[in-house]
C-alpha positions as CSV (number, residue, x, y, z in Angstrom):
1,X,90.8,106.1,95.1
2,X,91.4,106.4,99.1
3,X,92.3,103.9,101.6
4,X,91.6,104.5,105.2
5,X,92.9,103.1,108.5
6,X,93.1,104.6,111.9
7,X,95.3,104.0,115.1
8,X,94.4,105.1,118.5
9,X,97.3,105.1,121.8
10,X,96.7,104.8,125.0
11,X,99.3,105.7,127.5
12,X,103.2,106.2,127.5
13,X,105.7,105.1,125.0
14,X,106.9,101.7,126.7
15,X,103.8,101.2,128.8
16,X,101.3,102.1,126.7
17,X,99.4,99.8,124.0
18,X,97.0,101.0,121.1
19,X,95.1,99.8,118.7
20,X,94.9,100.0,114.5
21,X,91.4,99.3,112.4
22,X,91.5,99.7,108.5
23,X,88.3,101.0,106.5
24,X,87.6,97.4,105.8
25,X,87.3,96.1,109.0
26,X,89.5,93.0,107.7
27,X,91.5,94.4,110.9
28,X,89.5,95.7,113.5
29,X,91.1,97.3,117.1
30,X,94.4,94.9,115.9
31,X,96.5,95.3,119.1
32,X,100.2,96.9,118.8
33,X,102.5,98.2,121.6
34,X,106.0,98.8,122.6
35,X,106.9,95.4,122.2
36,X,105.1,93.9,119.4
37,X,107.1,96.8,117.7
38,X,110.7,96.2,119.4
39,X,110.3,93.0,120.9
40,X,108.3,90.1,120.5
41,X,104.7,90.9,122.1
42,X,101.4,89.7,120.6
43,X,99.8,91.8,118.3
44,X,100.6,93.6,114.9
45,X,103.1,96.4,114.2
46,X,103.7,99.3,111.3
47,X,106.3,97.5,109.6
48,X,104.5,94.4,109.2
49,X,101.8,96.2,108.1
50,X,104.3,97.6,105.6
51,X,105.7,94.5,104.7
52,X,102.0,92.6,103.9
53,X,101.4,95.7,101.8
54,X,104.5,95.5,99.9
55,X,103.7,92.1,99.4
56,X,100.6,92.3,97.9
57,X,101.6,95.0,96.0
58,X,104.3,93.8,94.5
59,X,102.7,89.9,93.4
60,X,100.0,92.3,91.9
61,X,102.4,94.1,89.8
62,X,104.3,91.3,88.8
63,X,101.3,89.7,87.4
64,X,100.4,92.6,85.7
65,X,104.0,92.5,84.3
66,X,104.1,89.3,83.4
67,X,100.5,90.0,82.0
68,X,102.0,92.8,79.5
69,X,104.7,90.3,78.5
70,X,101.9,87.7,77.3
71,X,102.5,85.4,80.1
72,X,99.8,84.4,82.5
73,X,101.4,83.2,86.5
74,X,100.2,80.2,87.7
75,X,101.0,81.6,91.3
76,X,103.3,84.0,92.7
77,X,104.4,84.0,96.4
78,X,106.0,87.0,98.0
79,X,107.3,87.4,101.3
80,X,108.6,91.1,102.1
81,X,111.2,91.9,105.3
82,X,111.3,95.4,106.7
83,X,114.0,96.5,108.1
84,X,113.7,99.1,111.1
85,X,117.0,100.2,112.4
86,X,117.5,102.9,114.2
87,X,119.8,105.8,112.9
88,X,121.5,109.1,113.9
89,X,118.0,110.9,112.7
90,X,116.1,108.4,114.7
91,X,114.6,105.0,113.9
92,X,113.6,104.2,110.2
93,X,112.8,102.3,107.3
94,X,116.4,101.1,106.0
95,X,115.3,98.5,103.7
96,X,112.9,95.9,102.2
97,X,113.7,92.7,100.9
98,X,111.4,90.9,98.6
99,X,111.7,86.6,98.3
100,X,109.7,86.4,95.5
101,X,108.6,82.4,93.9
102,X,106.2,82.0,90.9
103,X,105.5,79.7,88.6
104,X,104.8,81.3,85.1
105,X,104.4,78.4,82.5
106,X,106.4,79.9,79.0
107,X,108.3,82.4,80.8
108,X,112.0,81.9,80.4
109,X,114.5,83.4,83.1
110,X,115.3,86.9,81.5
111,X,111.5,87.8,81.0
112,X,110.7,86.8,84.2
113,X,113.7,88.9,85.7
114,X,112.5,91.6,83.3
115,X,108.7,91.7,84.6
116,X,110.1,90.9,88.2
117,X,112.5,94.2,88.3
118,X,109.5,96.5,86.4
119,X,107.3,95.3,89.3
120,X,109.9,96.1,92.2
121,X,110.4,99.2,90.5
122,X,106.9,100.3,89.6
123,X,104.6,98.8,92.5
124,X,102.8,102.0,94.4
125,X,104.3,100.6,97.8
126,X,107.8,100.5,96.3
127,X,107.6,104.1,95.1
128,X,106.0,105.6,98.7
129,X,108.8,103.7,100.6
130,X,112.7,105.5,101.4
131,X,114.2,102.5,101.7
132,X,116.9,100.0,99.7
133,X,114.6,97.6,98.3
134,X,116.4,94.8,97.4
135,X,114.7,91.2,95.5
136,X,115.9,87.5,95.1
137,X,113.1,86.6,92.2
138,X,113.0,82.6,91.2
139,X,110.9,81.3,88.5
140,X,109.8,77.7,89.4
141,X,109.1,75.3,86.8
C-alpha cells in the first residue's frame, strides 16, 4: 500500500507561500507559508499534518488494541502536539505528546494502560517519527 501527497513552493523562504494536495483530494492546493509554520498565518503546516496523522494513527491502533484484549471502545479521542524546536543541527521534530480519552465499557485501568502503551508504541506514525513521544491516556466511564 502507498499514500501520496505533493507540495509545490513558490518563492523565497520568508516571502514565499506553497501549496500541499494529498492523493485523495480531501486536501487540495491547502495553503502553507513561512508563517503558518512559525507564526500564526492562515493555512496548514507539516507538523500539523504530522500531528492529525499521529492522531488517527494512534485511535486506530488503540482500537485494535483494545480489540485484541476483547474489549470493544465506545469512542476514543486523541489530540497529538508536535513539537518543532529548533536545535544545533537545525530545526526538528523534538517530541509528540498524545491526550488520549476513550470510553471502553469492561475495560479496567491496567488493560486500558496496557492496549494504550502497545498502541503508542506500535502505531506506523509512532515508529517513522525521531521524536520523545510521550501520552497522558484516561479511561472515561
Amino acid at each position: 500500500m502507498k499514500r501520496t501527497a505533493s507540495a509545490e513552493w513558490n518563492g523565497s523562504l520568508k516571502e514565499g507561500k506553497g501549496t500541499i494536495t494529498t492523493g485523495s483530494t480531501l486536501l487540495s492546493n491547502a495553503q502553507y507559508s513561512f508563517s503558518t509554520r512559525f507564526e500564526q498565518g492562515v493555512g496548514t503546516n507539516p507538523e500539523e499534518l504530522i500531528a492529525a496523522a499521529h492522531a488517527g494513527c494512534f485511535s486506530m491502533a488503540l482500537s485494535a488494541q483494545l480489540g485484541n484484549a476483547g474489549l470493544k471502545p465506545e469512542s476514543i479521542k486523541t489530540n497529538a502536539t508536535v513539537t518543532l524546536e529548533k536545535t544545533d543541527n537545525g530545526f526538528a521534530i523534538t517530541a509528540v505528546h498524545l491526550d488520549v480519552n476513550a470510553k471502553v465499557p469492561g475495560a479496567d485501568q491496567a488493560a486500558f494502560e496496557k492496549a494504550a502503551n502497545a498502541a503508542k508504541e506500535g502505531c506506523p506514525v509512532s515508529k517513522v517519527l525521531n521524536a520523545n513521544i510521550t501520552m497522558d491516556a484516561k479511561l472515561e466511564s
